[in-house]
N, CA, C and O atoms as a GROMACS GRO file, in nm:
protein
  448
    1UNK      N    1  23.645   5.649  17.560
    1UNK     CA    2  23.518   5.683  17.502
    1UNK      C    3  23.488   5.584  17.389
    1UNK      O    4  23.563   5.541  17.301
    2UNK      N    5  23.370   5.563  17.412
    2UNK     CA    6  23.327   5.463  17.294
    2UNK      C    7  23.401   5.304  17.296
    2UNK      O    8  23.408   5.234  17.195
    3UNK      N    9  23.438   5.275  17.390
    3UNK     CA   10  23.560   5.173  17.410
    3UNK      C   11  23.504   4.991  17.384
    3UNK      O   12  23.570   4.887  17.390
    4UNK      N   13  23.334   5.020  17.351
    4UNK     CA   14  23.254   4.901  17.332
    4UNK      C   15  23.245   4.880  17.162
    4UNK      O   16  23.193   4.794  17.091
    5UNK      N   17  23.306   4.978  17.138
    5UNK     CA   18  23.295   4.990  16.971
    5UNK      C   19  23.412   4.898  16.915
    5UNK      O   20  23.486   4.838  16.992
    6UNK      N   21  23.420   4.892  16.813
    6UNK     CA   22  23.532   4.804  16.723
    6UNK      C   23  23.651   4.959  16.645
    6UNK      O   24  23.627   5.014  16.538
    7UNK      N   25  23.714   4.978  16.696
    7UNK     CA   26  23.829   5.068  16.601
    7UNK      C   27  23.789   5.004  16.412
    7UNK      O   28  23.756   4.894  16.369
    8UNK      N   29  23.815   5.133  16.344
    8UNK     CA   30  23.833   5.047  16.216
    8UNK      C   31  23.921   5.144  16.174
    8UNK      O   32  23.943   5.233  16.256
    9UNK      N   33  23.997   5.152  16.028
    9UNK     CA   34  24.087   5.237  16.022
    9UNK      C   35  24.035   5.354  15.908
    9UNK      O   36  23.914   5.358  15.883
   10UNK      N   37  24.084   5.404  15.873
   10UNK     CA   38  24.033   5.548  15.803
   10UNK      C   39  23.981   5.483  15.698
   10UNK      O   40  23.866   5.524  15.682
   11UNK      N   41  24.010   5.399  15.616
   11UNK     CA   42  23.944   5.366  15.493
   11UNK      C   43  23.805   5.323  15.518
   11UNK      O   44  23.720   5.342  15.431
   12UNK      N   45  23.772   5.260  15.644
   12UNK     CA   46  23.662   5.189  15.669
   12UNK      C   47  23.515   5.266  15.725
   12UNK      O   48  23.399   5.226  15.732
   13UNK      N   49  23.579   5.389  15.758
   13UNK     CA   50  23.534   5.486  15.853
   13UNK      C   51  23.349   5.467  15.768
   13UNK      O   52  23.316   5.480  15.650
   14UNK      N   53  23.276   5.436  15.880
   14UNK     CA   54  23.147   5.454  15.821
   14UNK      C   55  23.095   5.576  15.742
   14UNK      O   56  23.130   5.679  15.799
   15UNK      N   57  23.023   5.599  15.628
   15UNK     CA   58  22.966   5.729  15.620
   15UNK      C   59  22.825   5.785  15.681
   15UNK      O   60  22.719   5.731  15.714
   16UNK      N   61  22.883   5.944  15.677
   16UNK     CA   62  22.803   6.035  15.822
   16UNK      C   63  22.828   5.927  15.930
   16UNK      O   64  22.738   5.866  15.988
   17UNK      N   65  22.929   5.915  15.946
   17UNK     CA   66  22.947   5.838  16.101
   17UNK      C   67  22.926   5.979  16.192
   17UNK      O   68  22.962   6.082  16.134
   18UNK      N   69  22.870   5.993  16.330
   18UNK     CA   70  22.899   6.120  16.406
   18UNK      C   71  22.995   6.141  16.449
   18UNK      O   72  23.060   6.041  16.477
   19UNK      N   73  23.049   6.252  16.472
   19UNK     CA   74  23.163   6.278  16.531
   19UNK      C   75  23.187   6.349  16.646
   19UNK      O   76  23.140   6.462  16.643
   20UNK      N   77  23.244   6.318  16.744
   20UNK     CA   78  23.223   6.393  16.865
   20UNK      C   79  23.353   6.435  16.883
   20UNK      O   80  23.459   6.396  16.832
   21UNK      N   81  23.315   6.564  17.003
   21UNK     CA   82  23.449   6.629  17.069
   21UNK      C   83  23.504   6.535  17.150
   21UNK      O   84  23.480   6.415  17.161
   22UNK      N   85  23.594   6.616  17.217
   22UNK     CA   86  23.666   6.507  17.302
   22UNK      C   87  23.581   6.516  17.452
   22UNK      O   88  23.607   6.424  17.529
   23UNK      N   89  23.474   6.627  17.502
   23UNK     CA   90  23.418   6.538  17.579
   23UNK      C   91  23.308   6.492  17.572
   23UNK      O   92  23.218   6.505  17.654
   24UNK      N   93  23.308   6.433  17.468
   24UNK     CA   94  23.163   6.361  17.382
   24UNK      C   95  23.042   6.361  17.314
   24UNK      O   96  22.963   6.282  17.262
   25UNK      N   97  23.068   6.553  17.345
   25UNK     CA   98  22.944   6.664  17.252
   25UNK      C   99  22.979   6.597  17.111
   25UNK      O  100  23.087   6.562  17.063
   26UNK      N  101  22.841   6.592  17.060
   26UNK     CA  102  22.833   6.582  16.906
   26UNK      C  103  22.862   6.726  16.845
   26UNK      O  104  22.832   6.838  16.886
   27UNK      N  105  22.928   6.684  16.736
   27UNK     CA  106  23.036   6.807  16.664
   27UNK      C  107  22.953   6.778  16.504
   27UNK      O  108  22.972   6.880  16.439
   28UNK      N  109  22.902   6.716  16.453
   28UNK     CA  110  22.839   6.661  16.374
   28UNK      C  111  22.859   6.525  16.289
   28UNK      O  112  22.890   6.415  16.334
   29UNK      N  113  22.832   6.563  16.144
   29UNK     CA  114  22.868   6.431  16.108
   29UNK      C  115  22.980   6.422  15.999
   29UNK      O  116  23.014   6.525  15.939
   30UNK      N  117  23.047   6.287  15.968
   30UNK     CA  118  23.110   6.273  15.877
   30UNK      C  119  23.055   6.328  15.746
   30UNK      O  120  22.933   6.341  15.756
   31UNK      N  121  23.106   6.370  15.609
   31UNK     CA  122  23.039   6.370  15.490
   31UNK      C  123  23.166   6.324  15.393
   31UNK      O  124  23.162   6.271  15.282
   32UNK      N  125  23.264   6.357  15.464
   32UNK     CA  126  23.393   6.300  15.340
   32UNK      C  127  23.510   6.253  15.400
   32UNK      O  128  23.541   6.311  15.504
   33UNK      N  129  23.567   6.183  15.371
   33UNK     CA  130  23.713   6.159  15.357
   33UNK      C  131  23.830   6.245  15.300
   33UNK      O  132  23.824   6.216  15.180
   34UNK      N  133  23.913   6.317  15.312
   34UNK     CA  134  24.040   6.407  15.338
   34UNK      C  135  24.176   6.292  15.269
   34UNK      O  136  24.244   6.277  15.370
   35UNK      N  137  24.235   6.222  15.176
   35UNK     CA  138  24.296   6.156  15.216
   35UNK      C  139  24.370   6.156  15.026
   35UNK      O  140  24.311   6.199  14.927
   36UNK      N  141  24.494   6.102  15.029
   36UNK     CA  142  24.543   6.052  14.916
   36UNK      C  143  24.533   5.896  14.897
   36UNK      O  144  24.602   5.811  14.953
   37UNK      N  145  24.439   5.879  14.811
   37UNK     CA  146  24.419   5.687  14.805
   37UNK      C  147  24.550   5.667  14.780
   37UNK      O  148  24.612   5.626  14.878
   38UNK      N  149  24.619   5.683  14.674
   38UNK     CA  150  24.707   5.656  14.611
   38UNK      C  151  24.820   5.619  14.717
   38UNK      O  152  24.889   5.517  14.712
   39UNK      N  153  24.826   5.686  14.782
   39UNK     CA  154  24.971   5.716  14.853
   39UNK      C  155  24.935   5.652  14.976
   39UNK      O  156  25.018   5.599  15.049
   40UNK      N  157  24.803   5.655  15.001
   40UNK     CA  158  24.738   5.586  15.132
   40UNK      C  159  24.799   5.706  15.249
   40UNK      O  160  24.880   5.675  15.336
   41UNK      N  161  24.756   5.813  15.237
   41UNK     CA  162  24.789   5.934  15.340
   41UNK      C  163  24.632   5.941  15.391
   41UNK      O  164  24.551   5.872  15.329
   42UNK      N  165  24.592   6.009  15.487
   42UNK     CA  166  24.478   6.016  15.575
   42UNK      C  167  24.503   6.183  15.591
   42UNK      O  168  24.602   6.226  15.651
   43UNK      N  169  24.421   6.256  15.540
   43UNK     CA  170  24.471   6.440  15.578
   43UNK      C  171  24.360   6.499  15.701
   43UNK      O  172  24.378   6.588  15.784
   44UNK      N  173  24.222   6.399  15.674
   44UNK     CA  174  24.136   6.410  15.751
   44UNK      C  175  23.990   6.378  15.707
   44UNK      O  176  23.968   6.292  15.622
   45UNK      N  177  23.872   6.464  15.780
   45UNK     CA  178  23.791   6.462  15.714
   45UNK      C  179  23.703   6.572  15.749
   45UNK      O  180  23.721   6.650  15.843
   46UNK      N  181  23.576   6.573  15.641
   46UNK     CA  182  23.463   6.687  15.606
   46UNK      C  183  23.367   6.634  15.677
   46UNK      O  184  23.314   6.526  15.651
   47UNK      N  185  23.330   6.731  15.801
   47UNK     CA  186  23.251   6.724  15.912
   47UNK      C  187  23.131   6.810  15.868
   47UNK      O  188  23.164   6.901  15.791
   48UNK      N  189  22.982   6.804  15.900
   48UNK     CA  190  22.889   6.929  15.864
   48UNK      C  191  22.806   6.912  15.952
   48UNK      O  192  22.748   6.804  15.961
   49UNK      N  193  22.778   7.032  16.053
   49UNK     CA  194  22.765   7.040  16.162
   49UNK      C  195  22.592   7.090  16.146
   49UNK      O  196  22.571   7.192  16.081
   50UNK      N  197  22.490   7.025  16.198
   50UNK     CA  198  22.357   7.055  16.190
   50UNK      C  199  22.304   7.037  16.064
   50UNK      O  200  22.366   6.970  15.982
   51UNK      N  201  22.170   7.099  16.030
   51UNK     CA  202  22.062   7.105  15.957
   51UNK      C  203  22.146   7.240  15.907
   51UNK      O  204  22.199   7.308  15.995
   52UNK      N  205  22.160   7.286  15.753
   52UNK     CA  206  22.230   7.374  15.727
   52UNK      C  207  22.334   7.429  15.732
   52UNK      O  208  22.357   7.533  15.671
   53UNK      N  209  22.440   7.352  15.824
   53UNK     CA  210  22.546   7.380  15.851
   53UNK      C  211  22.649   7.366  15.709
   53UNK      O  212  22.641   7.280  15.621
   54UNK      N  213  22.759   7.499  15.720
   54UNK     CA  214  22.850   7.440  15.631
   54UNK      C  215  22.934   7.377  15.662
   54UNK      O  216  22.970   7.365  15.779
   55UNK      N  217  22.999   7.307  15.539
   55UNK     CA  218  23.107   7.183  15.570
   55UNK      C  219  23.238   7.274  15.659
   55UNK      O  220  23.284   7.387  15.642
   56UNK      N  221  23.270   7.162  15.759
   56UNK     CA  222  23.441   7.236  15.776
   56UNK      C  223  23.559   7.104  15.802
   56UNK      O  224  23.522   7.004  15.863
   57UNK      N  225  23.700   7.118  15.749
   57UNK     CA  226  23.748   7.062  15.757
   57UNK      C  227  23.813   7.032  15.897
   57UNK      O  228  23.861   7.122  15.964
   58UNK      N  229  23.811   6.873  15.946
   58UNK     CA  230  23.898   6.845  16.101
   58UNK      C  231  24.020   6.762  15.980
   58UNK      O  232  24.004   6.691  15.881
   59UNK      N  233  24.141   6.816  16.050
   59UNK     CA  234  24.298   6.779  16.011
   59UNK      C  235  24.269   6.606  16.081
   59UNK      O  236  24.184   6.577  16.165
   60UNK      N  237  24.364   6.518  16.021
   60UNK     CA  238  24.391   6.403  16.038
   60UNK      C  239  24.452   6.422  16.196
   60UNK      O  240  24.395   6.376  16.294
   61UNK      N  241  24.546   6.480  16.199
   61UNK     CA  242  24.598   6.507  16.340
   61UNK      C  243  24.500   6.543  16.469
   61UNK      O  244  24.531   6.512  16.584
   62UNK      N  245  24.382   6.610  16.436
   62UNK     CA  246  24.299   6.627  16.556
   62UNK      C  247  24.195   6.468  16.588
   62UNK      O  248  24.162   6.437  16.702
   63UNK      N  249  24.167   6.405  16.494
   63UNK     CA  250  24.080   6.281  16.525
   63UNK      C  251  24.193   6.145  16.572
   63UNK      O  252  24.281   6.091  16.504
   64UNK      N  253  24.150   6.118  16.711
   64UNK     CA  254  24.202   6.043  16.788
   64UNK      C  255  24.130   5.908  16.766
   64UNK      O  256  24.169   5.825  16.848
   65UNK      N  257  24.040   5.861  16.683
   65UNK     CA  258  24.002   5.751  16.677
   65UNK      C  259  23.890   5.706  16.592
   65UNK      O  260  23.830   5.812  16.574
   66UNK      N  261  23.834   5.626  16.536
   66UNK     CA  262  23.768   5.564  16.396
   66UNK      C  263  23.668   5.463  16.488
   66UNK      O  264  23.730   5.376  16.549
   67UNK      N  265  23.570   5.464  16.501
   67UNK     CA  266  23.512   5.390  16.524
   67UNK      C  267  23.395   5.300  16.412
   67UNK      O  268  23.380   5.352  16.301
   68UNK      N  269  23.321   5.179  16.440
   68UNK     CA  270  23.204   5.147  16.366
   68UNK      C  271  23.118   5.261  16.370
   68UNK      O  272  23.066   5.271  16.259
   69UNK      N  273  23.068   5.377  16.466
   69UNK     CA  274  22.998   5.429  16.469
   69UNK      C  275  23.040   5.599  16.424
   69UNK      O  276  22.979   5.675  16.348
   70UNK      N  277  23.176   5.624  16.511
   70UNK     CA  278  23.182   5.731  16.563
   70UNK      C  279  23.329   5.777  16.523
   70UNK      O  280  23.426   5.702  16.528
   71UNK      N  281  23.333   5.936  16.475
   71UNK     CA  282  23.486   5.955  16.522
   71UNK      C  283  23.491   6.008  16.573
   71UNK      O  284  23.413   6.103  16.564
   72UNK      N  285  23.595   6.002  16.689
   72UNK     CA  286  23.621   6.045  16.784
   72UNK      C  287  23.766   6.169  16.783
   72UNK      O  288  23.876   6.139  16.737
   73UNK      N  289  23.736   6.292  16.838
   73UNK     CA  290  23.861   6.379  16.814
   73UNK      C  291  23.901   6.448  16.934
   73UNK      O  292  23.793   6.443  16.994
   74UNK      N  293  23.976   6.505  17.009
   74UNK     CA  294  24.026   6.624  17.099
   74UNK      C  295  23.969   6.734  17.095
   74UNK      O  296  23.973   6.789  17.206
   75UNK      N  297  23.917   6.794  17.018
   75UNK     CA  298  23.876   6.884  16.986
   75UNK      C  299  23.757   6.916  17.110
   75UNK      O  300  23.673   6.834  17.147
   76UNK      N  301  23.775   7.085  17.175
   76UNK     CA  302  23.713   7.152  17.250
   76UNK      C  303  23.599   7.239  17.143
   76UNK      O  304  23.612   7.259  17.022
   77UNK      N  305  23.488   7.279  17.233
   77UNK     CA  306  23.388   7.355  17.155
   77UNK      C  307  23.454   7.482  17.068
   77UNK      O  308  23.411   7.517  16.958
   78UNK      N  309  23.585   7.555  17.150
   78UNK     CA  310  23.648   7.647  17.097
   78UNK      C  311  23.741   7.597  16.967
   78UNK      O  312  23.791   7.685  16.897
   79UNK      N  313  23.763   7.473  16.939
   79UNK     CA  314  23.824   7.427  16.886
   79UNK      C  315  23.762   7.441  16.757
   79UNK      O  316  23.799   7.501  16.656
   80UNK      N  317  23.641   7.360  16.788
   80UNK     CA  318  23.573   7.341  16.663
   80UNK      C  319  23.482   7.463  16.578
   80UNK      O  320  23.452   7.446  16.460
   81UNK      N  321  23.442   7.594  16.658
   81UNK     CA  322  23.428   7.704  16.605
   81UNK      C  323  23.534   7.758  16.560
   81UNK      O  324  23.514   7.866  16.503
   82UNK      N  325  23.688   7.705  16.567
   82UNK     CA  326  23.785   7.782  16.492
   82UNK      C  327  23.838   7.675  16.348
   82UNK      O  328  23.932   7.693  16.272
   83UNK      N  329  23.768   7.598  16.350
   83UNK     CA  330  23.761   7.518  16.250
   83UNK      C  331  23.782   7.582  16.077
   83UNK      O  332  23.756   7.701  16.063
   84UNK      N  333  23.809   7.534  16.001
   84UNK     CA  334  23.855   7.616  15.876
   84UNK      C  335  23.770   7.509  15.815
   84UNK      O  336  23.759   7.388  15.832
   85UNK      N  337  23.669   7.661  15.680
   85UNK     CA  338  23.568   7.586  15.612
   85UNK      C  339  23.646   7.495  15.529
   85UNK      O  340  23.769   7.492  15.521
   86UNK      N  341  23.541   7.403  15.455
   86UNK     CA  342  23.600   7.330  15.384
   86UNK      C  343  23.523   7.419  15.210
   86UNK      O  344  23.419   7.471  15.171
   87UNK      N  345  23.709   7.374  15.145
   87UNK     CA  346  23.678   7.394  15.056
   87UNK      C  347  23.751   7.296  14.942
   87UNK      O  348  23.857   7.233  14.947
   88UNK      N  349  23.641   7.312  14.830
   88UNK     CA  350  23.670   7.165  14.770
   88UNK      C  351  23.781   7.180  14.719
   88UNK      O  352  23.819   7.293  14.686
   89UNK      N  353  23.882   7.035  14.696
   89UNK     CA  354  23.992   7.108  14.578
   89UNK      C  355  23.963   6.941  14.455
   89UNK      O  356  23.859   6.895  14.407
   90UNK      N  357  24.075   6.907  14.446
   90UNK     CA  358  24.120   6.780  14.368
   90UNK      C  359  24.029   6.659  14.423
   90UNK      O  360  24.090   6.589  14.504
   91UNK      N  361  23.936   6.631  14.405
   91UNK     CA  362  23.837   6.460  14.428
   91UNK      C  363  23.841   6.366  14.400
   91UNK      O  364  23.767   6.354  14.302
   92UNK      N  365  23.891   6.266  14.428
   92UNK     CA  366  23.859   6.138  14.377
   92UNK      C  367  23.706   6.034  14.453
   92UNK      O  368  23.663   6.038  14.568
   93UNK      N  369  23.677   5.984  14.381
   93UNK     CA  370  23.522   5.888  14.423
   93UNK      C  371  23.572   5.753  14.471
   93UNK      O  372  23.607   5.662  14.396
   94UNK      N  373  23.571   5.750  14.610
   94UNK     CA  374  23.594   5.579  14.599
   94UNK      C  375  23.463   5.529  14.679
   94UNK      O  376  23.418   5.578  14.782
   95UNK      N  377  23.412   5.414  14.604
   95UNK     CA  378  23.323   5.334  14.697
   95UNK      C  379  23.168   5.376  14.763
   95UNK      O  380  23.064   5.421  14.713
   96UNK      N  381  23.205   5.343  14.890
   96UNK     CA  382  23.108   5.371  14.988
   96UNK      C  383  23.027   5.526  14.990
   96UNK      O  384  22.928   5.552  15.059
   97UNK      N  385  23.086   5.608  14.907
   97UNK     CA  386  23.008   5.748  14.861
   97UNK      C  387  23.120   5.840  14.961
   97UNK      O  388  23.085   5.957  14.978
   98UNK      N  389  23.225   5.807  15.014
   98UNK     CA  390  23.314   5.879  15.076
   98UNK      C  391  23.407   5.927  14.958
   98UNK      O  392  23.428   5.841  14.872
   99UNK      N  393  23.466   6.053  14.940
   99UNK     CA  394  23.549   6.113  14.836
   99UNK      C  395  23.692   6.147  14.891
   99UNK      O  396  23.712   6.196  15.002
  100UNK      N  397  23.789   6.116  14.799
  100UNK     CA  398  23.903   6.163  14.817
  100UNK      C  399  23.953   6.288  14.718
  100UNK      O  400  23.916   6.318  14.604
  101UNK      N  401  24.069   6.360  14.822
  101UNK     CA  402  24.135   6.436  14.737
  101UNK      C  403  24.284   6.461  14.757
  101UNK      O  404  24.346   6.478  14.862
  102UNK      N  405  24.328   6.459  14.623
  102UNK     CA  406  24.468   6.459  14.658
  102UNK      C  407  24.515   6.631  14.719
  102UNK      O  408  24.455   6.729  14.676
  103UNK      N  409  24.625   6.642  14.821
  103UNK     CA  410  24.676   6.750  14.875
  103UNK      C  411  24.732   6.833  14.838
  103UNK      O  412  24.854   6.820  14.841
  104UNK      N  413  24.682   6.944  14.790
  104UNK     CA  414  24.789   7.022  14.672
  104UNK      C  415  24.911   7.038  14.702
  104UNK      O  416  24.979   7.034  14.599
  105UNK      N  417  24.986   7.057  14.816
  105UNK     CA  418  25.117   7.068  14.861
  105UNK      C  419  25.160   6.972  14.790
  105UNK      O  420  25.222   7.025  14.698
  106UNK      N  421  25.165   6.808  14.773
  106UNK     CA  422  25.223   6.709  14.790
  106UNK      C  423  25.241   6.667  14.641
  106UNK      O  424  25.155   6.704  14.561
  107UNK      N  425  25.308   6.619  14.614
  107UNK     CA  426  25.348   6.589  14.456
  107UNK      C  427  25.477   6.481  14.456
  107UNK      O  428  25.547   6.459  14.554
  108UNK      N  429  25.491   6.420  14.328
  108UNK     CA  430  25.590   6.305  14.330
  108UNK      C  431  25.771   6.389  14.380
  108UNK      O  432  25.859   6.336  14.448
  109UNK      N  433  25.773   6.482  14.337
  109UNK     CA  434  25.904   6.553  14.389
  109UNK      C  435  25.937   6.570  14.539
  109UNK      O  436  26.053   6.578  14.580
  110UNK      N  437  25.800   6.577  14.639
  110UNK     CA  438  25.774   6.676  14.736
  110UNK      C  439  25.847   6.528  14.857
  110UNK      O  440  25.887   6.550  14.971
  111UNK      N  441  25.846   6.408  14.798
  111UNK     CA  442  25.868   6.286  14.895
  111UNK      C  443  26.048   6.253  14.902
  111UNK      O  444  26.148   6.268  14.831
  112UNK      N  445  26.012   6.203  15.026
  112UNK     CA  446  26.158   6.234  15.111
  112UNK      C  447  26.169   6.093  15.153
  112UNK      O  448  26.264   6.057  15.223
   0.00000   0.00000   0.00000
């Protein structure tokens, strides 16, 4: 899917890029980045689905791919109605108007 596109990697990820399921339904759009700059971890990102829709978070693990345009994820329609809202925690601002936040689990002790 999307295989005419250029891959880019999570940092590059356009903003409101769309995001589709895995069989190519639009799921909506990007609005944030999920990620620890610092540490350069990727946790995911803040998807918001329609005109009014609230934000919900897709895990780094469900998006299968970064495109110039598009991200691309596995995710079934059932998938994405079981989606967990997003809620804000720790932010950082980088750049392009995409936001990071660090993972509350994770801390300088927590690394192995």
């Amino acid at each position: 899917m999307f295989e005419d596109e250029t891959a880019v990697a999570w940092r590059a990820m356009p903003y409101r890029a769309v995001v589709v399921a895995a069989d190519g339904s639009e799921v909506g759009t990007a609005e944030s980045l999920l990620a620890d700059d610092k540490e350069d971890i990727f946790h995911g990102i803040v998807v918001k689905r329609g005109r009014g829709g609230s934000p919900l978070e897709i895990p780094a693990v469900r998006i299968k791919k970064i495109t110039e345009k598009h991200v691309v994820t596995d995710l079934t329609e059932a998938d994405v109605s079981a989606l967990s809202p997003y809620r804000e925690q720790h932010w950082f601002h980088l750049g392009w108007g995409g936001l990071f936040r660090k993972h509350p689990e994770w801390d300088e002790t927590s690394r192995t």
